[in-house]
N, C-alpha and C positions, 0 to 999 in steps of 0.2 A: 504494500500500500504506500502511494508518497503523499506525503503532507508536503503544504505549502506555507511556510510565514512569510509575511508582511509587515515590515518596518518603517513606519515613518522616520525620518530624520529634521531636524529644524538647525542646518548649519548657521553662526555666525557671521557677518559679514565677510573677514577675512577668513573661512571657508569654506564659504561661497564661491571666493575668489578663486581660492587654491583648485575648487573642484570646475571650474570652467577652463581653466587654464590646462589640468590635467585630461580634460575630453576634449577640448581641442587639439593639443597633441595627439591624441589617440585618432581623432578624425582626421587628423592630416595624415599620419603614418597609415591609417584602411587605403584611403584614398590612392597616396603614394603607390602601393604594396597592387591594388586593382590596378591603377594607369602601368604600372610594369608588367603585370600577367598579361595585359590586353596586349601590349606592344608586343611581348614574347610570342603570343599567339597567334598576332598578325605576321611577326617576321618569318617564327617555324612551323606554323600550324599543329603547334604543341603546346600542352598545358606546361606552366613550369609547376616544379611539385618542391616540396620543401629537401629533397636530397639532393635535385638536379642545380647548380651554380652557373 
């Protein structure tokens, strides 16, 4: 059986901050990490997979 919990949190100003700053990071490096599979894919018509460099 899984349970689920649910946490509210009520950050602080500074945060707040810290945690927009750290998903922003996070959304550039997805992003980043997507626009190179795409490019790899169009170049080789090959998925890059996390072994292949």
């Amino acid at each position: 059986m899984l349970k689920a919990y649910k946490y509210r949190i009520y950050p602080n100003q500074q945060q707040a901050l810290a945690f927009e700053q750290h998903f922003g990071c996070v959304r550039f490096v997805y992003n980043w990490a997507l626009a190179l599979q795409k490019r790899y894919y169009a170049m080789f018509g090959k998925s890059l997979s996390r072994t292949r460099i």
